[in-house]
BATOR-94125 format. One record per residue (C-alpha): residue in one letter; x, y, z. Coordinates in steps of 0.05 Angstrom, whole numbers, plus 5000, padded with zeros to 4 digits. Example, Ala and Ser with C-alpha at 12.3 -4.5 7.8 and 13.67 -1.06 7.14 Angstrom:
2
A524649105156;S527349795143;
END
This chain:
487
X487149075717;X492248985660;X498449485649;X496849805584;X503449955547;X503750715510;X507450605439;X508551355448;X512251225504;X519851105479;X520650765541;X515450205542;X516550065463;X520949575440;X528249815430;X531149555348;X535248905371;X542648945380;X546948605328;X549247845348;X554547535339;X558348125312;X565148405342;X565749055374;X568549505323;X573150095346;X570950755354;X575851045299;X572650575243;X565750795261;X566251435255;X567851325184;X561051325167;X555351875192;X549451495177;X550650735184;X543650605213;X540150775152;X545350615097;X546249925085;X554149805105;X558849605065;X560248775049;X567748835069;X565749025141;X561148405158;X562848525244;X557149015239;X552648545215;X549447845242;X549547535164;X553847695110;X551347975049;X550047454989;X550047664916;X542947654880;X544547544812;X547448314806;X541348624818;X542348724892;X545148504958;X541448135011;X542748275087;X538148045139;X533747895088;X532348495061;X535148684990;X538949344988;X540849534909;X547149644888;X546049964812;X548750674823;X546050894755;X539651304746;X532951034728;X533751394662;X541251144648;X540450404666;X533150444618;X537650684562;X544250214569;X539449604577;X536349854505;X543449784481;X545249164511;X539248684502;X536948244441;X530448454404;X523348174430;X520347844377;X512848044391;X511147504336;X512246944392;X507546714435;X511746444490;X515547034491;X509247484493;X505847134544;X512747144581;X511547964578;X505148024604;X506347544667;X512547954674;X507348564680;X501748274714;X499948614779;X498947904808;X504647784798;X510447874863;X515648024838;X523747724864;X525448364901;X521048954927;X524449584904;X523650334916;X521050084994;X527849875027;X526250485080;X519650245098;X520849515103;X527349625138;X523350035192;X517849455202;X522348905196;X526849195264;X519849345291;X518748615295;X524848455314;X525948785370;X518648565390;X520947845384;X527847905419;X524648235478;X518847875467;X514848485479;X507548555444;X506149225396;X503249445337;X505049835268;X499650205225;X502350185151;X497950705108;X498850985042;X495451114975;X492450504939;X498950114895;X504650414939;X506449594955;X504449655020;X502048935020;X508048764967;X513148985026;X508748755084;X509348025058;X516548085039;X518548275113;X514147715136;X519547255100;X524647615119;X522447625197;X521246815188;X528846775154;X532047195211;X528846795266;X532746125240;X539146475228;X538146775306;X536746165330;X529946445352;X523146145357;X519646355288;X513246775302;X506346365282;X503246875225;X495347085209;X494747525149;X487547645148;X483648155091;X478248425118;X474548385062;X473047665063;X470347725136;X461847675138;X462148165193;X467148565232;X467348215302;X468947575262;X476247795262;X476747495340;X474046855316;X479446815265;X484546935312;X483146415368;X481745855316;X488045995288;X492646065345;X488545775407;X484245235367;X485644665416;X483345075473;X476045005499;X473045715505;X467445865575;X461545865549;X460346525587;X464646925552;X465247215489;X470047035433;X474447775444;X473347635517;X476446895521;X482647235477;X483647785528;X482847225583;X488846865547;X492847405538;X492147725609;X494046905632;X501646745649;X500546075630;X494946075583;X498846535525;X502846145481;X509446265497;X512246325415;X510547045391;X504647255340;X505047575282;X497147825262;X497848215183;X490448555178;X490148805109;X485049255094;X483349515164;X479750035145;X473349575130;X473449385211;X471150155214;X465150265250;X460150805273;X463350605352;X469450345317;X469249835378;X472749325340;X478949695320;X480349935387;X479249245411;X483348955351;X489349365377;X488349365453;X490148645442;X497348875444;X496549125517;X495448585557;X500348375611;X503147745574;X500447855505;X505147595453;X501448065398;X505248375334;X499348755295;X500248995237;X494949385210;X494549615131;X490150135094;X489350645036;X486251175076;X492251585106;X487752035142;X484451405177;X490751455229;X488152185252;X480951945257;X482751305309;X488651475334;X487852025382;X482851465413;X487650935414;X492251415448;X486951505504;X487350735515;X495050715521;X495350165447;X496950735399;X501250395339;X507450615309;X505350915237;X509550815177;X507351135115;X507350945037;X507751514996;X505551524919;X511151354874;X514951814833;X516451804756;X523551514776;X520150994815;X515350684773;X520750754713;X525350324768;X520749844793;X518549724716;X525249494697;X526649044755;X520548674725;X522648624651;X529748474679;X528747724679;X526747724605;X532947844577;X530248314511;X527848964504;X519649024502;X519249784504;X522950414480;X526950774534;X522051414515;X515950964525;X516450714590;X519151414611;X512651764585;X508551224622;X512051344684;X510852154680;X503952054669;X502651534719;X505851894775;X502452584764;X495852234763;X495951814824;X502451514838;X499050744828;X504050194809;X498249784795;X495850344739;X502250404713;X503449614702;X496249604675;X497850214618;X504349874596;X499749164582;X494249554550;X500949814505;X503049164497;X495349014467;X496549534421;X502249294386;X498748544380;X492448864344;X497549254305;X501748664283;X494748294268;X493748854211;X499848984185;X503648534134;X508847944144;X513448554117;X511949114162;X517349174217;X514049254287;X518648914343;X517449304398;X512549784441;X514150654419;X511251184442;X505451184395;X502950534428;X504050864500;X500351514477;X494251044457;X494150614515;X494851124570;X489251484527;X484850934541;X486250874608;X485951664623;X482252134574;X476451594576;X469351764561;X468151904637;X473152484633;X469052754577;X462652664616;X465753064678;X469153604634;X461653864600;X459353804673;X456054554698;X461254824760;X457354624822;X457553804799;X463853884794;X465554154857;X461153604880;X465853044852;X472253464876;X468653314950;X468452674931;X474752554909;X476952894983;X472252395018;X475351764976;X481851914955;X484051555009;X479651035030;X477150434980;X470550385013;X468050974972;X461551015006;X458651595044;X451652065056;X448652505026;X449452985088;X457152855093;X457752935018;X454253675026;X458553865086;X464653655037;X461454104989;X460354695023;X467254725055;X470354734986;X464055334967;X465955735022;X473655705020;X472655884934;X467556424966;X462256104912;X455156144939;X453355394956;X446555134941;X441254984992;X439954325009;X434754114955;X438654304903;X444553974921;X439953314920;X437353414858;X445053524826;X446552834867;X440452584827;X444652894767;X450752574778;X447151884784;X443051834718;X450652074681;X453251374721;X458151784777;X455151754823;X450551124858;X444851334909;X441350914964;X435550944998;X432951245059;X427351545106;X431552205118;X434552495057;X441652665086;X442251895110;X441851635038;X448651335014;X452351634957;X457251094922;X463051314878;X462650994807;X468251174777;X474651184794;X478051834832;X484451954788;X479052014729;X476952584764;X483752884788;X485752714717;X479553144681;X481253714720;X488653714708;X492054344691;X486554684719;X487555224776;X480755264805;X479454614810;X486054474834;X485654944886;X479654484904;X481953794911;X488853984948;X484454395013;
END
């Protein structure tokens, strides 16, 4: 019977690796600084550190491979001195447009992941410490859809790769799998043993999760360099058992696995459905949460993006208005990069109408007000404002059974107990059963809402159509409805 290993358990998880190849510094000089483990330290003291620092073009410094800023200033300050400073964008030229909007482009990665430093300096000694001791163990990273969890996840992977050459270490062989390419949940084994264990012949008796816990409970038969298995999207692999997951993670506590898993999702609240289970089994992970970014985030991580372009695109009070009303909404990178493109779009169809003469060299506020106008106070938001109370409340329990999760896909009878939870904590009489259907029915012919079919009318599948920071958005500024989407 394998030893399971308890990630709760301080004891059996891997300790962060101790600094090589440094010199022991006196006890005088390090109790000059209080909080040296999560401040980067300072260049001019390099014994505390395996690698020196190395200048990145001014924007930052890079130790260990990960980038720690060094601009002091504000969001707000730098936005305004780089107004000062930089050349005019000429809008009228192509290459210098197109440059813009690549710049902006959500598929686009950019040089260095700000605003995450914390969280990728947390997962990054995870996996260290996993290799140096070479100790299996896992990491759930969670957070709200465009927090750069996948950004950051990536960057440490390059990072962890770097650090293992400088060390002198054995580089871990990587899988970064999304689960939304997979036919069917179980094929995530497969994927697994034809990557790493291709070459060896599995028993035709067993199964494909059975000849990988076979290997890994097998002195001889586990590869001996360490594996680093990314599953993005892990929330997909959820099902009514949610065999898979468990088995996806008790992978980690076999005798002589060599297992780093690290597990990403939008749905925050999927750690307190699985874990508690996971616990049970002695393979709970270590959690590390994304949260939404703030107005001084997005304004930050904007400019590190139009940094390389050497002219200014937008007015300071542009960007800064995009920013507020990004992070109120939802917090999304992705929506805010989006709005300031769509702004972009407005000032080409401007500067298609207007005359050789007219002066229009960069993106104000009025473009900003009309692209995040497009992207917000949308005809859906109309739709949902003229809707009567009760379908409203309806998409509020919605919005509380998606918010988090990108699946957006649940039952009629687990949309109604949604429902009536936010009914009877408003004290509004609920409706009965029937009539909640029929307002489903509603919701569907207005395009909200998407409704399956089934035998038993509380099995039928209700889809969300639209997207849930329309909704938070519609109801903005209003109390009641508030009051409903934060219980």
């Amino acid at each position: 019977m394998p030893t399971l290993r308890s990630a709760s358990n301080p004891s059996s998880s891997p300790s962060y690796p101790k600094q090589r190849g440094g010199v022991s510094t006196p006890n005088k000089k390090r109790s000059r600084s209080k909080s040296t483990e999560s401040t980067p330290i300072d260049a001019r003291s390099p014994a505390k550190w395996s690698s020196p620092r190395r200048s990145n073009g001014g924007v930052g410094e890079i130790c260990n491979g990960i980038v720690y800023s060094n601009l002091s200033k504000s969001p707000r300050k730098r936005l305004y001195d780089d107004h000062v400073e930089k050349p005019k964008w000429n809008p009228r030229d192509p290459a210098q447009m197109l440059a813009v909007k690549e710049a902006l482009h959500v598929a686009t990665a950019p040089a260095n992941v700000v605003c995450r430093e914390e969280e990728q300096k947390r997962v990054l000694e995870f996996c260290k410490a996993c290799i140096e001791q070479e100790k299996a163990g896992s990491l759930y990273v969670c957070g709200c859809p465009g927090t750069g969890k996948t950004l950051s996840i990536d960057k440490v992977k390059d990072s962890l790769v770097l650090w293992s050459g400088e060390e002198g270490l054995q580089s871990p062989d990587v899988l970064a799998i999304n689960c939304t390419s997979l036919t069917n949940t179980s094929e995530i084994f497969s994927k697994i043993v034809a990557k790493f264990h291709s070459r060896k012949k599995i028993n035709g008796r067993l199964s494909v999760l059975q000849h990988l816990q076979h290997l890994f409970s097998q002195r001889h038969s586990s590869s001996r360099r360490m594996i680093l298995i990314i599953v993005d999207e892990i929330d997909y692999l959820v099902t009514k058992d949610r065999a898979v997951l468990h088995d996806l993670f008790m992978l980690t506590t076999f005798p002589f696995s060599r297992c780093i898993l690290i597990g990403i999702a939008n749905a925050i609240d999927l750690a307190d459905r699985f874990l508690p289970k996971l616990e049970s089994l002695n393979c709970k992970p270590i959690v590390v949460t994304f949260r939404a970014y703030s107005k001084d985030q997005i304004l930050k991580i904007i400019q590190e993006r139009l940094m390389v372009l050497g002219y200014n695109v937008f007015q300071p009070l542009a960007l800064e208005f995009c920013a507020r009303k990004v992070a109120a909404a939802s917090g999304d990178m992705r929506r805010a990069l989006g709005v300031c493109r769509s702004a972009i779009e407005v000032l080409e169809a401007e500067l298609r109408n207007a005359s050789q003469e007219q002066e229009v060299d960069i993106v104000t506020f009025d473009h900003m007000d009309i692209a995040l106008s497009k992207a917000f106070k949308s005809a859906v938001v109309d739709i949902i404002l003229a809707l009567p109370q009760h379908q409203q409340i309806i998409l509020c329990a919605t919005v509380k059974l998606f918010r988090h999760c990108k699946r957006k896909a649940t039952t009629i009878g687990e949309l109604n107990r949604s429902y009536s939870e936010i009914c009877k904590s408003t004290q509004i009489p609920a409706a009965g059963t029937l009539e909640f259907s029929s307002m489903c029915s509603v919701l569907s012919d207005q395009g909200l809402l998407k409704l399956g079919q089934s035998k038993e009318e509380k099995l039928r599948r209700v889809t969300l159509q639209i997207d849930t920071s329309d909704i938070i958005f519609a109801f903005k500024g209003n109390r009641f409805f508030q009051s409903c989407l934060e219980q």
